[in-house]
MIDRENKOL-265951 format. One record per residue (C-alpha): x, y, z; residue number from 1. Coordinates in nm, 3 decimals, padded with zeros to 5 digits. Each point is the difference from the previous one (the first is absolute). Layout:
residues N
+---------+---------+---------+-----+
:    east :   north :      up : num :
+---------+---------+---------+-----+
:       X :       Y :       Z : NUM :
...
+---------+---------+---------+-----+
end
This chain:
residues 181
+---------+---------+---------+-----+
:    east :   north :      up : num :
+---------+---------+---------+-----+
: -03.166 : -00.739 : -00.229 :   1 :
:  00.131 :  00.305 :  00.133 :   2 :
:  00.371 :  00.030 :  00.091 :   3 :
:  00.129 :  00.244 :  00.337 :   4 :
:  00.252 :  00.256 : -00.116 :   5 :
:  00.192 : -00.165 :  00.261 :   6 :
:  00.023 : -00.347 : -00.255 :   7 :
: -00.001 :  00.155 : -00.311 :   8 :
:  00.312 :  00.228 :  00.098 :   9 :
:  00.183 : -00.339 :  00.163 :  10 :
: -00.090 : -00.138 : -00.323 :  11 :
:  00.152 :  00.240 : -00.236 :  12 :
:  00.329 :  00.018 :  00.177 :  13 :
: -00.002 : -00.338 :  00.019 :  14 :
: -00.045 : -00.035 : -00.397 :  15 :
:  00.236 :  00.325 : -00.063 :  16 :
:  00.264 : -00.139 :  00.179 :  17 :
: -00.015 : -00.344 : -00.101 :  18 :
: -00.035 :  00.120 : -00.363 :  19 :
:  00.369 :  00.228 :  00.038 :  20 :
:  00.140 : -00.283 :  00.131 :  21 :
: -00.072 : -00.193 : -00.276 :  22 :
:  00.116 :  00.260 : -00.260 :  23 :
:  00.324 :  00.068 :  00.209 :  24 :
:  00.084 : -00.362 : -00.020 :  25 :
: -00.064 : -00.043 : -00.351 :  26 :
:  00.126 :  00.372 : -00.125 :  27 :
:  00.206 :  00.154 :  00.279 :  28 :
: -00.236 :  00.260 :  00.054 :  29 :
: -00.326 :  00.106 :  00.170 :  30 :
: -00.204 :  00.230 : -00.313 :  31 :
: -00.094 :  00.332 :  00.072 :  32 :
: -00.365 : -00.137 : -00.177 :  33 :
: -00.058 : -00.204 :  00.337 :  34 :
:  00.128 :  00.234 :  00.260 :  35 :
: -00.097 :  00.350 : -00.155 :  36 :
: -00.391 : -00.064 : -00.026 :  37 :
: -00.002 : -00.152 :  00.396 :  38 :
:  00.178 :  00.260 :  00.112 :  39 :
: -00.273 :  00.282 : -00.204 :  40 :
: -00.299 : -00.232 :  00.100 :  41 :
:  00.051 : -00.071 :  00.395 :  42 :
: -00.008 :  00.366 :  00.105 :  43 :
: -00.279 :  00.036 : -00.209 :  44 :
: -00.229 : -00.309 :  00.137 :  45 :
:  00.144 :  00.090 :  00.339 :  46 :
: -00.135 :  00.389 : -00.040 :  47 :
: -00.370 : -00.154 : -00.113 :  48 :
: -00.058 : -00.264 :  00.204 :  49 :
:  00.150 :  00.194 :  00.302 :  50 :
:  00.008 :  00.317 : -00.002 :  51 :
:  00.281 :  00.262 :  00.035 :  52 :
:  00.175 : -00.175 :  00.297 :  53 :
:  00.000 : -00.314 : -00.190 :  54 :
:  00.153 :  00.179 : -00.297 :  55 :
:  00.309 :  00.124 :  00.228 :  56 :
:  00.049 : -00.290 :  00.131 :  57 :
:  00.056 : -00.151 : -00.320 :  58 :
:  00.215 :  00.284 : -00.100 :  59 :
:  00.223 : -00.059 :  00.303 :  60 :
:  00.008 : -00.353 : -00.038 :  61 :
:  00.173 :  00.087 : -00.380 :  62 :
:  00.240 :  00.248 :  00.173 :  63 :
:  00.115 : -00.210 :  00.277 :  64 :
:  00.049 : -00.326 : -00.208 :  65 :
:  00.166 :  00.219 : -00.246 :  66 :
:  00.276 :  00.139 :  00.217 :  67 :
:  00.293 : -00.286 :  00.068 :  68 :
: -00.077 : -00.110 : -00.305 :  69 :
:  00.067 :  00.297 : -00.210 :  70 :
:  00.294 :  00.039 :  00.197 :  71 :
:  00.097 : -00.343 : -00.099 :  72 :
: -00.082 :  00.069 : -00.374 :  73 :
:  00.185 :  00.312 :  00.012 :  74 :
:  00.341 : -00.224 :  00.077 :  75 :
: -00.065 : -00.257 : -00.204 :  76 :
: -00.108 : -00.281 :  00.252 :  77 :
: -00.365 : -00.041 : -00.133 :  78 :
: -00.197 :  00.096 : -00.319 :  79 :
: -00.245 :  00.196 : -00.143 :  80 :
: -00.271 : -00.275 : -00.043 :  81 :
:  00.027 : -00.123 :  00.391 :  82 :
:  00.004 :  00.372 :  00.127 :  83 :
: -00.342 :  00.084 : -00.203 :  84 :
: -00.139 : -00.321 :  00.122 :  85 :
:  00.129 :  00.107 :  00.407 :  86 :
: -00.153 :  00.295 : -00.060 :  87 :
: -00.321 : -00.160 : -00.179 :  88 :
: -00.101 : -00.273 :  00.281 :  89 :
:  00.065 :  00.318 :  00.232 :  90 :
: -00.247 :  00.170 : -00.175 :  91 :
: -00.274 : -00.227 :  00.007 :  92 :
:  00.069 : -00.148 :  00.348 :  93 :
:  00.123 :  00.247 :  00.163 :  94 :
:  00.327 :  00.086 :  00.177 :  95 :
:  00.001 : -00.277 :  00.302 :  96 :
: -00.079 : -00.339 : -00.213 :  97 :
:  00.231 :  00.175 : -00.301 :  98 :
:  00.262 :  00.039 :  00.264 :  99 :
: -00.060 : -00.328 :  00.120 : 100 :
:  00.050 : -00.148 : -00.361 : 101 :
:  00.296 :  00.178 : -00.023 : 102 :
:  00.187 : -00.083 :  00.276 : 103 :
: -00.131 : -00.393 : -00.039 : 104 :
:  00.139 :  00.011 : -00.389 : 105 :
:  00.318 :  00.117 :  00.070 : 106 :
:  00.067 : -00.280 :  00.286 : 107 :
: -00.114 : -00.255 : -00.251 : 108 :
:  00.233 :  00.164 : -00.239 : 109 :
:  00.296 :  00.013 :  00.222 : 110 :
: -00.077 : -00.379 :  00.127 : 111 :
: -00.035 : -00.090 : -00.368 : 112 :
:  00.348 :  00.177 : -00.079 : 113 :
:  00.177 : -00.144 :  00.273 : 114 :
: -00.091 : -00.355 : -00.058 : 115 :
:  00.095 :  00.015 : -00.385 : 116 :
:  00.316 :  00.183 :  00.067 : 117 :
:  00.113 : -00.284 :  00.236 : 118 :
: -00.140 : -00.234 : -00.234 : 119 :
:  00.298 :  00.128 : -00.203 : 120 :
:  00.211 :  00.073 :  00.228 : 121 :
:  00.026 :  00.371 : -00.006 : 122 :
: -00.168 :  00.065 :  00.322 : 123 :
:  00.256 :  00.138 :  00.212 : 124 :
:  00.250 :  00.160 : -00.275 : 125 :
: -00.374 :  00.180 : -00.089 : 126 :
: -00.041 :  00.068 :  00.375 : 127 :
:  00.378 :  00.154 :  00.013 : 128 :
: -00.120 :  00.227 : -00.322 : 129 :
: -00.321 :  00.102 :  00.122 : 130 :
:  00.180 :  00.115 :  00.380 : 131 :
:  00.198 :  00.194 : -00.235 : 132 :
: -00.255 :  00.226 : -00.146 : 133 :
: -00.192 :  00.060 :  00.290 : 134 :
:  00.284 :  00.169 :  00.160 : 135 :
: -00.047 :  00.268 : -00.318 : 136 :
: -00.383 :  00.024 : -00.022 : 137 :
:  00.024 :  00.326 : -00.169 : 138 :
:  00.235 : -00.065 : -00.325 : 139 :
: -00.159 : -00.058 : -00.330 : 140 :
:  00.130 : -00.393 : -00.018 : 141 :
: -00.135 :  00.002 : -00.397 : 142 :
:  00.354 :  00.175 : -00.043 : 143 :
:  00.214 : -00.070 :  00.250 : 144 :
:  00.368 : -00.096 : -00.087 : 145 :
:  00.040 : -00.203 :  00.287 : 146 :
: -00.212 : -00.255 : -00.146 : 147 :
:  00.099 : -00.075 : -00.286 : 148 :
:  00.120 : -00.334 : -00.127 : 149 :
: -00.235 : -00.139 :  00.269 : 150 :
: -00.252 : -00.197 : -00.118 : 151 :
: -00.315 :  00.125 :  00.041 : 152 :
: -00.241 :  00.005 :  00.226 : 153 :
: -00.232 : -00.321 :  00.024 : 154 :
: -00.335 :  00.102 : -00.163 : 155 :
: -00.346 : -00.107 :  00.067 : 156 :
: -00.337 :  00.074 : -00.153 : 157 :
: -00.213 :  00.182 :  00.290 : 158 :
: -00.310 : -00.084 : -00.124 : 159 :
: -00.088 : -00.355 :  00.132 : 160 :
:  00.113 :  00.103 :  00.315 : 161 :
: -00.249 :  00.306 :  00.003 : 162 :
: -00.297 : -00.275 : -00.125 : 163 :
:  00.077 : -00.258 :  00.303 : 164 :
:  00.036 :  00.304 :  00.271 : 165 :
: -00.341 :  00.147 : -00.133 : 166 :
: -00.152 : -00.366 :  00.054 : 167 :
:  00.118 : -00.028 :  00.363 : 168 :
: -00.095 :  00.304 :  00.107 : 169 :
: -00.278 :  00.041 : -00.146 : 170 :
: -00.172 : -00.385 :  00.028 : 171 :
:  00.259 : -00.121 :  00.355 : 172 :
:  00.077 :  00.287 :  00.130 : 173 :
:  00.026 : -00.204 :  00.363 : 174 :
:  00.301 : -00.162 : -00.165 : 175 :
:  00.213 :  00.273 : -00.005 : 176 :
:  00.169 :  00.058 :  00.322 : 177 :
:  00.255 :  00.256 : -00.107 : 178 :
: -00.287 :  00.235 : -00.071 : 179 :
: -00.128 : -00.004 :  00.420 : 180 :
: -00.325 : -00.039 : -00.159 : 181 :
+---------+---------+---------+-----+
end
């Protein structure tokens, strides 16, 4: 039987992202063993199934998924694992359906976060705090004096969220109004 490159690449995100999210639930992290050879390979399989244009596009589709969240590794909001595996499922999809499993992760993240935080009651004191630092984006909050004795922020693992987004958009993509696709 012979597989498109279209279902073999759906495929392996699929498994690569469902795999992280299993190893971020059970170790807090995503391993550089899972994300590192996806992110050498697409490019790669991209370049010699496609040709040149097929290998840029890949290459943009690591840079653009990369960007917001380096910038949210940099400050502390994200880490390491989920940015390689951003930039990873950028690599091999390419920037529009990378994009589009950002943008659908983080909304199931922030739903997710909201309803546990008002599951314990800590919505709108959380709400109050997080008003408070986007008024001063560009502070380095990992040692700001103003916070401490706060508690700290609520923290969730990034990686299931990353595994269900990949699903929708990848398998339901009609199901996903916010993406005007």
């Amino acid at each position: 039987m012979h597989l498109s490159l279209h279902t073999l690449v759906t495929c392996t995100a699929i498994a690569a992202a469902s795999t992280a999210a299993l190893t971020d639930l059970r170790q807090g992290l995503i391993p550089n063993r899972l994300t590192l050879p996806l992110l050498a390979a697409a490019p790669l399989v991209h370049l010699l199934r496609g040709g040149p244009a097929a290998l840029g596009t890949s290459l943009l589709g690591a840079l653009l998924c990369g960007m917001v969240p380096l910038l949210l590794f940099v400050r502390g909001g994200l880490g390491g694992g989920d940015l390689k595996l951003f930039v990873a499922l950028g690599a091999l999809l390419g920037f529009e359906l990378g994009l589009q499993i950002e943008l659908t992760s983080l909304f199931l993240l922030t739903f997710y976060a909201c309803a546990r935080l008002a599951w314990q009651g800590a919505l709108l004191r959380t709400l109050r705090r997080a008003f408070g630092l986007l008024i001063a984006p560009w502070r380095d909050l990992r040692d700001d004096a103003s916070l401490a004795g706060r508690e700290p922020l609520t923290m969730v693992r990034l990686g299931a969220a990353i595994a269900l987004a990949t699903v929708l958009v990848l398998l339901l993509p009609d199901y996903l109004p916010w993406l005007g696709v």
